[in-house]
C-alpha positions in Angstrom: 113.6 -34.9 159.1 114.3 -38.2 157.8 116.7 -38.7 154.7 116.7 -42.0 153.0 117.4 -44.0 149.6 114.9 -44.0 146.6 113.1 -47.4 147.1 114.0 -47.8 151.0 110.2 -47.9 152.2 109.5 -43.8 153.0 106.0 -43.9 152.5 105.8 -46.8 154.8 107.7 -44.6 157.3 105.2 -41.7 157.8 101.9 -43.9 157.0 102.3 -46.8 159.4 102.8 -44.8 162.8 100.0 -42.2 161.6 97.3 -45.2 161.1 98.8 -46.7 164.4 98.1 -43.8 166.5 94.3 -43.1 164.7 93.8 -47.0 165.2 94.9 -46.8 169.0 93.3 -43.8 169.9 90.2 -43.7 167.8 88.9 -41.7 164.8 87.4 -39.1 166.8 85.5 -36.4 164.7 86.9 -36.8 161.4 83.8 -38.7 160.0 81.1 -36.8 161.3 80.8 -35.6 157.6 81.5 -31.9 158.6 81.6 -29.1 162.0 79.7 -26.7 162.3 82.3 -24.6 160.1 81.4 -26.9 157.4 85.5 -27.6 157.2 86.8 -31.5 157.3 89.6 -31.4 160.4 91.5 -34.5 158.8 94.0 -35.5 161.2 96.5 -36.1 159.1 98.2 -34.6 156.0 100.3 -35.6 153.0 101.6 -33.2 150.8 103.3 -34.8 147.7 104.1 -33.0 144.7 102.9 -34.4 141.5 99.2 -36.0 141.1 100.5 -39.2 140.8 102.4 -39.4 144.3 99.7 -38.0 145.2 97.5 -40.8 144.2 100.0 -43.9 144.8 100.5 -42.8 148.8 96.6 -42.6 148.7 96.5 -45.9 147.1 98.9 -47.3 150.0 97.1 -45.7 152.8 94.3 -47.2 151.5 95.7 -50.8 151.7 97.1 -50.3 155.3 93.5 -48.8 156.8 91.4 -51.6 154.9 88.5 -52.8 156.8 89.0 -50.3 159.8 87.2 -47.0 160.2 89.8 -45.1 159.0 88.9 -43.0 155.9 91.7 -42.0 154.0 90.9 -38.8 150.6 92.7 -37.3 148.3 92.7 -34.1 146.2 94.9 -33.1 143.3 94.7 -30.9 140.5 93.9 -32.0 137.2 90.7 -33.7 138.6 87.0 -32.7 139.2 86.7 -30.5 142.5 83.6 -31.0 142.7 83.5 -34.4 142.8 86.7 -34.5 145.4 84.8 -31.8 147.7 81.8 -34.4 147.8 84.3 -37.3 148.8 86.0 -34.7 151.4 82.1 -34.2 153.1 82.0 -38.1 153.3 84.7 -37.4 156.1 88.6 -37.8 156.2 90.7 -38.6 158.8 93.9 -38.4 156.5 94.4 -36.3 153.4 96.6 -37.0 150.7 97.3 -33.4 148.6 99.6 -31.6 146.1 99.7 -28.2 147.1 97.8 -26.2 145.0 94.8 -28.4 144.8 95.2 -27.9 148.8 95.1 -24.6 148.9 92.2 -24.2 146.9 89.9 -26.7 149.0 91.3 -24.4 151.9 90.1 -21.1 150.1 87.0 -22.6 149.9 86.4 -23.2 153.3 86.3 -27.1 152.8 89.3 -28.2 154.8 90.6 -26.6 158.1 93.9 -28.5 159.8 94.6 -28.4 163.1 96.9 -31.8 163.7 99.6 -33.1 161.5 102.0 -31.8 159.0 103.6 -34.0 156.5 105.8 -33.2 154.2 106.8 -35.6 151.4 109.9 -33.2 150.7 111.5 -34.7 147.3 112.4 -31.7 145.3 109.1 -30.4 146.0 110.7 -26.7 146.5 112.5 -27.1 143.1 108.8 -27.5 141.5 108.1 -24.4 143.3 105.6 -25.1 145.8 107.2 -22.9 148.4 104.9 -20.0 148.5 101.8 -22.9 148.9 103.8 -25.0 151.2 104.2 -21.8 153.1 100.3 -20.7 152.7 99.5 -23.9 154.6 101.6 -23.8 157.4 100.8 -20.6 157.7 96.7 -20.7 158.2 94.9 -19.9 161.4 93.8 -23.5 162.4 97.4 -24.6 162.1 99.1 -25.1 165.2 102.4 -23.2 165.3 106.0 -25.4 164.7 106.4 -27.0 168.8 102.8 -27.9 169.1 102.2 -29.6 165.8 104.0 -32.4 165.2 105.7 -32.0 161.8 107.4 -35.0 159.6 110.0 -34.4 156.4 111.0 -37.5 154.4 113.5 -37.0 151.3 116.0 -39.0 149.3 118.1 -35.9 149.5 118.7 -33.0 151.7 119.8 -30.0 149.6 120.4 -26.5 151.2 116.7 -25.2 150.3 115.4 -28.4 152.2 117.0 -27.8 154.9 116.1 -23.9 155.2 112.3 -25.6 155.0 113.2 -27.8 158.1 114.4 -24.6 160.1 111.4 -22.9 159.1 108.8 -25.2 160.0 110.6 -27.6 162.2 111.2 -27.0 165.8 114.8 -28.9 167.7 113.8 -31.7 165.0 115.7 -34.6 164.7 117.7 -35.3 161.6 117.6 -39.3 160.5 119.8 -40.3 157.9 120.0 -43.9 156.6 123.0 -44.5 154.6 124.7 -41.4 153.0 122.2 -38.5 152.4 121.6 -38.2 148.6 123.6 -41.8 147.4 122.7 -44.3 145.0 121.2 -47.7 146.1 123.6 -50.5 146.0 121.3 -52.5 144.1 121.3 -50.6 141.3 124.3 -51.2 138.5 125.0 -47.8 137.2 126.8 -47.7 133.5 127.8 -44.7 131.8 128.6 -44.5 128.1 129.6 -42.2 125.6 126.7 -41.3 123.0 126.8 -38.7 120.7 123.4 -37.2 120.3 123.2 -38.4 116.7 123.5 -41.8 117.8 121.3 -41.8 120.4 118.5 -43.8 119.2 120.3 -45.9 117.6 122.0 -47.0 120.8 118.6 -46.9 122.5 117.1 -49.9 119.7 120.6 -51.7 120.5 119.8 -51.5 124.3 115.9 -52.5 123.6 116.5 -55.4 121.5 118.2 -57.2 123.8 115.1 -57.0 126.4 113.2 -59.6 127.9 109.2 -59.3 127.9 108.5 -59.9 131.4 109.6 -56.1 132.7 109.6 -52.7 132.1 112.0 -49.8 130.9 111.7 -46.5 131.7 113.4 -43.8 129.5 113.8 -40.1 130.4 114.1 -37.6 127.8 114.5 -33.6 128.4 111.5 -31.9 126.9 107.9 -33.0 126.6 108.2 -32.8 123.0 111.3 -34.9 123.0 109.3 -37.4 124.9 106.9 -37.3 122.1 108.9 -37.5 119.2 110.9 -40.5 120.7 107.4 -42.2 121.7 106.3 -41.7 118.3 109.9 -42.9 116.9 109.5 -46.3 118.9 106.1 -47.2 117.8 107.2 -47.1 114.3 109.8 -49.1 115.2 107.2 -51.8 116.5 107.7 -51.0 120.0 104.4 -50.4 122.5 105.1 -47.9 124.7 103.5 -44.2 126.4 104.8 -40.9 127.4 103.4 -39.3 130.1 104.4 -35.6 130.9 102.6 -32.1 132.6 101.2 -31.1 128.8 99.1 -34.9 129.0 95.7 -34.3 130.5 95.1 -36.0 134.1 93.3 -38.7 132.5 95.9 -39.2 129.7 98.4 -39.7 132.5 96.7 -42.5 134.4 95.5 -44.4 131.5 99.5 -44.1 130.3 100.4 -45.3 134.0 97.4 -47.9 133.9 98.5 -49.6 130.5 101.9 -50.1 132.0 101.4 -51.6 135.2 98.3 -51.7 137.9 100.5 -49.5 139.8 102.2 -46.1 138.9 105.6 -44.4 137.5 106.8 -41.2 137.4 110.3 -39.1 137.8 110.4 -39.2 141.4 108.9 -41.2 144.5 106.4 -43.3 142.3 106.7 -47.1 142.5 105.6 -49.5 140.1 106.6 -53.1 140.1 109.1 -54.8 137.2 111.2 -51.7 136.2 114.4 -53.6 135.5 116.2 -51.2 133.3 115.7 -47.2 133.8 117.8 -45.1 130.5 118.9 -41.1 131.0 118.1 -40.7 127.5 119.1 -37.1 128.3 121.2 -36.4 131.7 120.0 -34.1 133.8 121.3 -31.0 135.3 122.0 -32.0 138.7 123.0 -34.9 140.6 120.1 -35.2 142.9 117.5 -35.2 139.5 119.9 -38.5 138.7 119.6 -40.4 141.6 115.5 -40.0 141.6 115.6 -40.8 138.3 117.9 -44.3 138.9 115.5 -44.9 141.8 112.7 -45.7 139.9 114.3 -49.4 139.8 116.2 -51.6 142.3 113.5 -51.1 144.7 112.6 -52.7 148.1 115.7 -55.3 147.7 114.8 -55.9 143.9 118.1 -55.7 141.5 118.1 -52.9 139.1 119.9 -50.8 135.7 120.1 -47.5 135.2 122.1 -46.8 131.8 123.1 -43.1 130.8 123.9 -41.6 128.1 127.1 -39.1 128.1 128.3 -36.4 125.9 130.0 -33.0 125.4 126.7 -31.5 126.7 127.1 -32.8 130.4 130.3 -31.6 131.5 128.3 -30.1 134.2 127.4 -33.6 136.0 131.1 -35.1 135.2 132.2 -34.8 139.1 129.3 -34.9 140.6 128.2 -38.3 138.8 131.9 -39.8 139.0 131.5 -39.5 142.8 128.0 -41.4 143.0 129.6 -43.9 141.1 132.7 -44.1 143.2 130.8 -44.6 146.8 128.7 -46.6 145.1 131.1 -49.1 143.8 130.4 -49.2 140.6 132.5 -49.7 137.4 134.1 -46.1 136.2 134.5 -45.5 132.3 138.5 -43.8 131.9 137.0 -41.2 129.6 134.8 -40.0 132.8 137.6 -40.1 135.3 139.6 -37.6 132.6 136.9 -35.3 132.4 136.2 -35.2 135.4 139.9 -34.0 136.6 139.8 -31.9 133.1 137.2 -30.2 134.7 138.1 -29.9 138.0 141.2 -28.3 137.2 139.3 -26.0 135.0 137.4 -24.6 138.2 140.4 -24.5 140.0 141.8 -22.0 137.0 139.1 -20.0 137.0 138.9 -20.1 140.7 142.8 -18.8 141.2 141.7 -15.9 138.1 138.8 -14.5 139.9 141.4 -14.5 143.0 143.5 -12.5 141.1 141.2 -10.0 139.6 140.0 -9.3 143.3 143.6 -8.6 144.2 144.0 -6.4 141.7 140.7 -4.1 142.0 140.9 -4.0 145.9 137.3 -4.9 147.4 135.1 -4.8 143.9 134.4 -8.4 143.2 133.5 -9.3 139.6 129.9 -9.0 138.8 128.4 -12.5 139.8 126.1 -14.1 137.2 122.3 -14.0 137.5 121.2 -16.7 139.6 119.5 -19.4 138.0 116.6 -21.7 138.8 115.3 -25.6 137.8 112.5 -26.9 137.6 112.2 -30.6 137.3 108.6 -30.9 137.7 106.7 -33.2 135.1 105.7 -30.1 133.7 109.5 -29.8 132.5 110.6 -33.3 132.1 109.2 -36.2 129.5 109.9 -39.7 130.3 108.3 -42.8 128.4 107.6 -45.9 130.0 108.4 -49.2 127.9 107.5 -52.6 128.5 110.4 -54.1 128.1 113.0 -55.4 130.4 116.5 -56.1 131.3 119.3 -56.4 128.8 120.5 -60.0 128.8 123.5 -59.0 126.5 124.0 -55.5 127.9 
């Protein structure tokens, strides 16, 4: 289980040993187009999950294997199965798969796996791919947790990650470079105060003081959101594309193509040039913010994230003044008061709840109905801008 920053070269991490070990010890099977089953054994697999992780790890294993006899595929939903399923009967020695997609080629009787588990873990549960993740482990040709040899990369290590790792992980070791879940160092994090009237105003002052020669990335709550601003920035003469789960596959790369030959997205994508990344909207939770920020200042490359901040994230105030503390970066007075405002709400609340249980003996207070996120691009809009860095900002 290995736990590193946004941008610190994960993918590079799992693929480079995997092609290593297939390169030193042959391809074996895995190209004698398909057993007698009729299943492709790949050595290897990737889960990541969204279609365009998917698609850029593909690209990368791609580039690594080039001009050996190592056959990389992927599959992904979105796409033509039929077309993938022909690919798949050319032979794979390592698949690249979301998990649905996956599931299906295996309900088909098209894929069988009986080697490697990888899991790109970055909020994959809190898209909820569990019950698939699970599905796969799970199958007869798997070998059990001991046998297999089983890989976890993630910029963060919540508790649900970590019950995934006991699960499927057997006396693993736990890598950590640099605090689990931190900011990169390289990026300069500001926070202002924007009332959501003003927002778009704020987001023109921010884009007209932008270079040509790099991209911004904005992300916006809702998929209509991500619309409506889109729309509201091409009238304002800016070209730009929103890409977001309601776009059809193809919409989605030709939006990714027309801003760079490589790809974007909310979490684990890399595209070259993102200078400036914009929390139009805040999320929820912390960890959402540092994927988000982690689309720039990537591989040594210097980065922005601005962020908008207003009456509706009081949620985020500690939890963002503390990734902006270890990473040593300037801290607006406003935040630092609502932060402690906030803090010594909780404790009120806290020493209340303490009381009331006093008082009733061992009947706690009904707890409040547990809540779930999803931050899947089926929930979240983001556009991508070409634009760049503000010069004045």
């Amino acid at each position: 289980m290995a736990c590193a920053q946004t941008g610190s070269g994960k993918t590079a991490a799992f693929l480079l040993p995997i092609l290593s070990q297939i390169f030193s010890e042959g391809p074996g099977e895995a190209l004698n187009a398909a057993k007698a089953s009729g299943q492709q054994y790949p050595i290897s697999l990737v889960l990541a999950p969204t279609r365009e992780l998917a698609l850029q790890i593909y690209d990368e294993a791609r580039k690594f294997s080039y001009r050996s006899r190592v056959r990389p595929c992927v599959v992904y939903g979105g796409a033509d199965i039929g077309g993938q399923i022909r690919d798949l009967e050319r032979g794979c020695h390592l698949l690249v798969a979301t998990p649905g997609r996956l599931v299906d080629m295996m309900e088909r009787g098209k894929i069988g796996l009986d080697y490697y588990l990888i899991l790109d873990a970055d909020r994959m549960l809190d898209m909820g791919f569990e019950p698939q993740i699970r599905r796969i482990v799970e199958q007869d040709t798997m070998p059990p947790k001991g046998i297999r040899q089983t890989m976890m990369f993630s910029a963060t290590f919540p508790k649900e990650i970590q019950i995934l790792a006991r699960d499927f992980l057997e006396e693993y070791i736990f890598l950590a470079v640099g605090r689990v879940g931190s900011t990169s160092e390289n990026i300069t994090q500001k926070v202002v105060w924007v009332e959501e009237s003003d927002k778009r105003s704020f987001l023109l002052d921010l884009l007209s003081a932008t270079g040509e020669d790099s991209l911004t990335l904005v992300f916006v709550e809702t998929k209509k959101g991500a619309d409506a601003l889109e729309d509201f920035l091409y009238r304002e003469g800016y070209a730009c594309t929103s890409i977001h789960g309601d776009r059809s596959q193809r919409d989605r790369e030709e939006a990714l193509a027309s801003s760079d030959p490589g790809s974007v997205a909310a979490r684990g994508l890399d595209i070259s040039n993102v200078k400036h990344v914009i929390n139009f909207d805040l999320p929820s939770d912390i960890e959402e913010y540092v994927h988000r920020i982690g689309r720039t200042g990537r591989v040594g490359n210097l980065g922005l994230a601005t962020s908008f901040f207003n009456d509706k994230n009081g949620n985020i105030t500690k939890d963002l003044l503390d990734i902006l503390v270890e990473a040593k970066q300037e801290v607006p007075s406003w935040l630092e008061s609502l932060a402690y405002e906030h803090q010594h709400k909780s404790n009120t609340r806290g020493r209340k709840r303490s009381d009331r249980h006093h008082i009733f003996g061992n009947q706690s207070a009904p707890s409040a109905p547990p809540t779930t996120t999803n931050h899947s691009l089926h929930s979240l809009g983001f556009l991508v801008l070409p634009n760049g860095l503000p010069s004045k900002y």
